[in-house]
Structure formats: structure tokens, C-alpha cells
C-alpha positions in Angstrom: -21.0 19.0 0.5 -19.1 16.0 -1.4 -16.6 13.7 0.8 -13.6 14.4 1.2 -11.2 12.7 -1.1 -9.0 10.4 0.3 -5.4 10.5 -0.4 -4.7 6.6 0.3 -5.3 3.7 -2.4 -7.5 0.8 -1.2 -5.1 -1.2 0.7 -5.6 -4.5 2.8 -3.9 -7.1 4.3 -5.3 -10.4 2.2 -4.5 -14.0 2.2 -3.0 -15.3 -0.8 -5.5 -18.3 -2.0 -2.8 -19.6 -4.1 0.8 -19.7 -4.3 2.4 -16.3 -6.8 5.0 -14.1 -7.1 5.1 -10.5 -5.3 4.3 -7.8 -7.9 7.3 -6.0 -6.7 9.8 -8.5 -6.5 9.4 -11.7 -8.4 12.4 -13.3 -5.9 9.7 -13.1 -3.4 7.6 -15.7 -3.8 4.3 -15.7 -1.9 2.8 -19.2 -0.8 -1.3 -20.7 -0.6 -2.2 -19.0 3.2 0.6 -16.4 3.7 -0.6 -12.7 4.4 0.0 -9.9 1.7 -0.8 -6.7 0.8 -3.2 -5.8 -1.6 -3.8 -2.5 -3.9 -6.8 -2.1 -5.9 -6.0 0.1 -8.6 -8.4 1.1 -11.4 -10.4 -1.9 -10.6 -7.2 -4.0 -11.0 -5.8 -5.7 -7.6 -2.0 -6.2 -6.7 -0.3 -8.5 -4.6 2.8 -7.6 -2.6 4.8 -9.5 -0.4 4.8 -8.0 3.4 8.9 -7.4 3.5 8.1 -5.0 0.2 4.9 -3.8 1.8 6.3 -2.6 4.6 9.0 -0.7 2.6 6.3 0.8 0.4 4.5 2.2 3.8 6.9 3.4 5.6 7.8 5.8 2.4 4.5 6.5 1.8 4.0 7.5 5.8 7.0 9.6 5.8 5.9 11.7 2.5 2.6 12.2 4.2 4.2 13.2 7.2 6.4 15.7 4.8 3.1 17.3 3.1 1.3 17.4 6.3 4.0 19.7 8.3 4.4 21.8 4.9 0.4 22.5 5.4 0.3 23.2 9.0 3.1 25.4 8.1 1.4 27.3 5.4 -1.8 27.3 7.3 0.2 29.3 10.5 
């Protein structure tokens, strides 16, 4: 039996080794040392500030919240 897919990117809290710009917002700029979030996509990785992070998980938890209660539902 294969695994069971997972629904979630690869996500982690990183350190940034050097000083960039958030992905999402280039206003945000992220220093040498601060902690970020990080998306591997497709081999690629992203770097997001934790103020936009946060925003991005908190919509991603409530959609999964959504689908999960419209399973349970359909599942009866």
C-alpha cells in the first residue's frame, strides 16, 4: 500500500545565513540570523518573512479546517 500523500509543502522554520528580501513582500527585509520560513517547491526553496508567514498559515489552517468538516460531513 503506497503512503499517503501529504497535503502540506515542505515547510520549516530556517535561519536566514545572509541578509534578503521576503519573497512575499520585498518591504520586508530579512537580516544575517533572523528566523524565516521556508518552502521547498519543485526543488526550489523560498524565503518568507515570519509576519507574512504567519498570514500565509493561518489561511492555509482555516481552508484545511474548511475541507476537513466538508469530509466528515460527507463521510456521515
Amino acid at each position: 500500500m503506497p503512503r499517503p500523500k501529504s497535503v502540506l509543502a515542505s515547510m520549516e522554520i530556517t535561519i536566514a545565513g545572509r541578509a534578503h528580501d521576503c519573497r512575499y513582500n520585498k518591504n520586508h527585509r530579512l537580516e544575517k540570523g533572523m528566523s524565516r520560513l521556508t518552502i521547498k517547491d519543485d526543488g526550489d526553496e523560498h524565503h518568507y518573512c515570519l509576519s507574512c508567514a504567519r498570514a500565509f498559515l493561518l489561511q492555509g489552517n482555516e481552508r484545511l479546517r474548511v475541507l476537513l468538516s466538508d469530509v466528515e460531513r460527507l463521510l456521515g
